[in-house]
C-alpha positions in Angstrom: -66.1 -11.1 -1.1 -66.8 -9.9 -4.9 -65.6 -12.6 -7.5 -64.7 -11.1 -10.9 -63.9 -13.8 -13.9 -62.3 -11.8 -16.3 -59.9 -12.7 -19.4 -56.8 -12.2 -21.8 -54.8 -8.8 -21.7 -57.8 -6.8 -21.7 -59.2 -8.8 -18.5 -55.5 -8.3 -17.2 -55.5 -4.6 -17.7 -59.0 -4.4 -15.5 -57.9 -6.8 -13.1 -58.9 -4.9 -9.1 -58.2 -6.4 -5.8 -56.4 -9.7 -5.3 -55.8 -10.8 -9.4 -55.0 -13.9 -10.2 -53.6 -14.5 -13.6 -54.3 -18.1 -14.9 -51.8 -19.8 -17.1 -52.0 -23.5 -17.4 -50.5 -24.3 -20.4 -47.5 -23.7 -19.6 -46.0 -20.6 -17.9 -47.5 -21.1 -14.4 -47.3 -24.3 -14.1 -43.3 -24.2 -15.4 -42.9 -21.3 -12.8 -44.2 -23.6 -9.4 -41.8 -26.6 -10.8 -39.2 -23.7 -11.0 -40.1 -22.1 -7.4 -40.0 -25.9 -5.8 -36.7 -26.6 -6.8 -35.3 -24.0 -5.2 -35.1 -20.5 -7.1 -35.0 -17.2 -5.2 -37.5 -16.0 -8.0 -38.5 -15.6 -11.2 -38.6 -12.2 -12.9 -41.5 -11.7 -15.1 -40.9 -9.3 -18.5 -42.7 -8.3 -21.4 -40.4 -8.7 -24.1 -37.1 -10.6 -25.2 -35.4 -7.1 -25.5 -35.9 -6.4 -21.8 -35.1 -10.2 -20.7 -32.1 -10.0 -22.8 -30.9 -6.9 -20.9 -31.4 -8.7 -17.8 -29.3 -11.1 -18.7 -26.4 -9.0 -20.0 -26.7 -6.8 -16.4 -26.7 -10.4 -14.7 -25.4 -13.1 -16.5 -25.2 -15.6 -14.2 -29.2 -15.4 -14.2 -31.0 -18.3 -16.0 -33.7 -17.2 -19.1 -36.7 -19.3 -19.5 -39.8 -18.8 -22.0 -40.9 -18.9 -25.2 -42.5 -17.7 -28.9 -45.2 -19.6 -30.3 -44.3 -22.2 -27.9 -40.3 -22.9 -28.4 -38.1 -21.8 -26.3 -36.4 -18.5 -27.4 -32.6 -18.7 -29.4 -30.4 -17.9 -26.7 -32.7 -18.7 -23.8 -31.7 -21.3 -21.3 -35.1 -23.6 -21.0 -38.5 -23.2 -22.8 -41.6 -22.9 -21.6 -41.7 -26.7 -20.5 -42.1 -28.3 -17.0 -40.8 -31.5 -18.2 -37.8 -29.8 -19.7 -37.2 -28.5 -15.8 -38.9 -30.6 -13.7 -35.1 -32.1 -12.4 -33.5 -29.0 -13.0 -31.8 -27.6 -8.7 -32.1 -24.0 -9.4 -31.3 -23.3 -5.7 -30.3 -19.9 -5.6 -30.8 -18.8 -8.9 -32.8 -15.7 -10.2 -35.0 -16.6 -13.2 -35.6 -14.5 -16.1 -39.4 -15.2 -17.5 -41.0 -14.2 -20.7 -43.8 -15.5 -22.5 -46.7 -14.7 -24.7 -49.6 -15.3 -21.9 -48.6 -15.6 -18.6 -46.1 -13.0 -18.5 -47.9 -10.3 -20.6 -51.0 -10.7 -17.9 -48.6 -10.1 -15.2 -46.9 -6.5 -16.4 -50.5 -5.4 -17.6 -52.5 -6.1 -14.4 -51.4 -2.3 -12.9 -54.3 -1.8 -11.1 -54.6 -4.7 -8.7 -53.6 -4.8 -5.3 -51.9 -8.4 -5.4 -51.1 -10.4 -7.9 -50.4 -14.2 -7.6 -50.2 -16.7 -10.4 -52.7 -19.4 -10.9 -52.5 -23.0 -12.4 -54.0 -26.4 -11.7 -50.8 -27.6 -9.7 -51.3 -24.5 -7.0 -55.3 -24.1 -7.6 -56.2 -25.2 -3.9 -53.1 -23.4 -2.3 -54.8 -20.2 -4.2 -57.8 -21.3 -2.5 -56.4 -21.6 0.7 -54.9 -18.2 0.3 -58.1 -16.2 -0.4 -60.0 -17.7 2.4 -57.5 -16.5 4.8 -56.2 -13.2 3.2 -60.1 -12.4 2.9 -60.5 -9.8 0.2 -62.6 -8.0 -0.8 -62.3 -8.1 -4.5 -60.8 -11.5 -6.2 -60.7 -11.1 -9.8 -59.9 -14.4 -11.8 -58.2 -13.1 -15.3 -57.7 -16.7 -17.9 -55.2 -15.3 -20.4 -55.9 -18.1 -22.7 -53.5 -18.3 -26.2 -50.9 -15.3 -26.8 -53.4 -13.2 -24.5 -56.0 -12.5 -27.4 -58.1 -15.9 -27.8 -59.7 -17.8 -24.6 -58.6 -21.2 -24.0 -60.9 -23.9 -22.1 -57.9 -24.9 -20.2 -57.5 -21.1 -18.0 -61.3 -20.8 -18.5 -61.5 -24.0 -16.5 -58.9 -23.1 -14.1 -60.6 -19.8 -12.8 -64.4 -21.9 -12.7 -62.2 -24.1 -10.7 -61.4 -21.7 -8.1 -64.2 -20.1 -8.3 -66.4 -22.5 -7.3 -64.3 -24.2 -4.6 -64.2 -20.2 -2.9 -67.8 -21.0 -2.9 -67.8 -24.3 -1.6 -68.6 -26.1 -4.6 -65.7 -28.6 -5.4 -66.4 -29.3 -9.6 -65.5 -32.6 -11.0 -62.0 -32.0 -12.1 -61.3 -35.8 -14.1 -64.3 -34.0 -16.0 -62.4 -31.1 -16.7 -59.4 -33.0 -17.9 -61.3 -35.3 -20.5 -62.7 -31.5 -22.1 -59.4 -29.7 -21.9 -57.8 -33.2 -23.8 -60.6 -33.3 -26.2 -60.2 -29.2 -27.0 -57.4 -27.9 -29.6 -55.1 -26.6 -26.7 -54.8 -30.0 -25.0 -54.4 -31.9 -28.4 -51.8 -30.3 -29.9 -49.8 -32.0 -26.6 -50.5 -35.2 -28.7 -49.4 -34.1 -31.9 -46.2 -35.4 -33.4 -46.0 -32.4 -35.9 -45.6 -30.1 -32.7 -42.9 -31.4 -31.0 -42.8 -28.2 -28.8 -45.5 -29.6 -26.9 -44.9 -32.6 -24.6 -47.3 -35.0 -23.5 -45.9 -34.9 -20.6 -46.3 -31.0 -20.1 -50.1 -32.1 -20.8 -50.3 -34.7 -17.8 -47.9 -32.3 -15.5 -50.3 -29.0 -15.8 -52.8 -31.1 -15.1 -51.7 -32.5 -11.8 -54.0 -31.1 -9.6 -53.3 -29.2 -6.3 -49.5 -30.9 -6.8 -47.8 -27.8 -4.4 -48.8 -26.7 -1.4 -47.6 -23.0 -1.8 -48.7 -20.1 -4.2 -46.9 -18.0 -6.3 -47.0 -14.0 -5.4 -45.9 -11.0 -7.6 -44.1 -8.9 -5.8 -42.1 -5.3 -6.5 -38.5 -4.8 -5.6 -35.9 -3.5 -7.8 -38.4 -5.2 -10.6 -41.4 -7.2 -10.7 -40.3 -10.9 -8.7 -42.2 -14.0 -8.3 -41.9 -15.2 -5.1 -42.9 -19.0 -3.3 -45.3 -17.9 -0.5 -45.5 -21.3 1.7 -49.0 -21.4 3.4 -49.2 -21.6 7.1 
């Protein structure tokens, strides 16, 4: 098995094989609370034109996401696993953009698979590749808006990386750098209420759900709960 650690739109757009497309902070991690409460999927988009025509073909459809990290004018939840976290979407069809997570997903044409790949589903994604066995994993961190790395997504893909390989890293290590590093900080800062400490301490709740989260095409691009067996 070839391991690839690639990053941000440009790693997205190379991405071969099984991709997984890292985003901790906060898309991925919002999607598996999302999935474990119950809703049929989450539809990844590009921009807020196309999620807003979504909505207007399906209204009774729920939007979620954000720009520069508040939730959208008109959209139903942020970008915020707190915000969720209690939220029974049984049922429901999710509408998802964001300025990360989302853009890695619609630019990753050429891989085979795609699942999505945060702290809370990092040993499920494990789990997954050691029984799926490809032969090409490529790890893409999309880090901030796509375009600057971030230590938390960095992190994440060394993460699985190394626990393919048998090496299990100190992970209360990893916390203490990602909490130390502007991306984890601004969680702590009261002039950015869009950040939540408790988004912080939820995205960072290791191996919390025992499922991953797979990309898959229907009528559109759908993120689906694959349970392991």
């Amino acid at each position: 098995m070839r391991v690839d650690r690639l990053r941000l739109l440009s790693g997205a757009k190379e991405a071969k094989g099984l991709a997984v497309i890292i985003d901790v902070f906060r898309a991925f991690t919002t999607d598996a609370y999302v999935l474990a409460n119950g809703a049929q999927g989450i539809i990844p988009v590009g921009s807020l034109e196309e999620a807003f025509k979504l909505k207007r073909i399906n209204p009774h459809w729920i939007l979620i996401g954000e720009r520069g990290g508040r939730r959208v004018e008109g959209f139903d939840y942020g970008n915020s696993p707190y915000e969720i976290k209690d939220v029974d979407f049984a049922g429901k069809n999710v509408i998802q953009t964001t300025e990360a997570g989302t853009q890695g997903i619609v630019n990753a044409r050429n891989a085979d698979e795609i699942v999505l790949g945060s702290f809370v589903v990092a040993g499920a994604i494990v789990k997954y590749i050691e029984a799926t066995e490809p032969e090409t994993v490529t790890l893409v961190a999309m880090g901030s808006r796509g375009i600057e790395p971030s230590i938390e997504d960095e992190l994440c893909a060394y993460y699985i990386e190394e626990s393919i390989l048998g090496r299990i890293p100190n992970f209360e290590e990893m916390k203490g750098l990602i909490r130390e590093a502007p991306s984890g900080a601004k969680f702590f800062d009261p002039k950015q209420p869009q950040y939540k400490q408790e988004d912080f301490q939820m995205s960072l709740e290791l191996d919390r759900f025992d499922f991953v989260m797979k990309v898959v095409k229907e009528d559109h691009w759908n993120i689906v709960k694959v349970p392991l067996t």
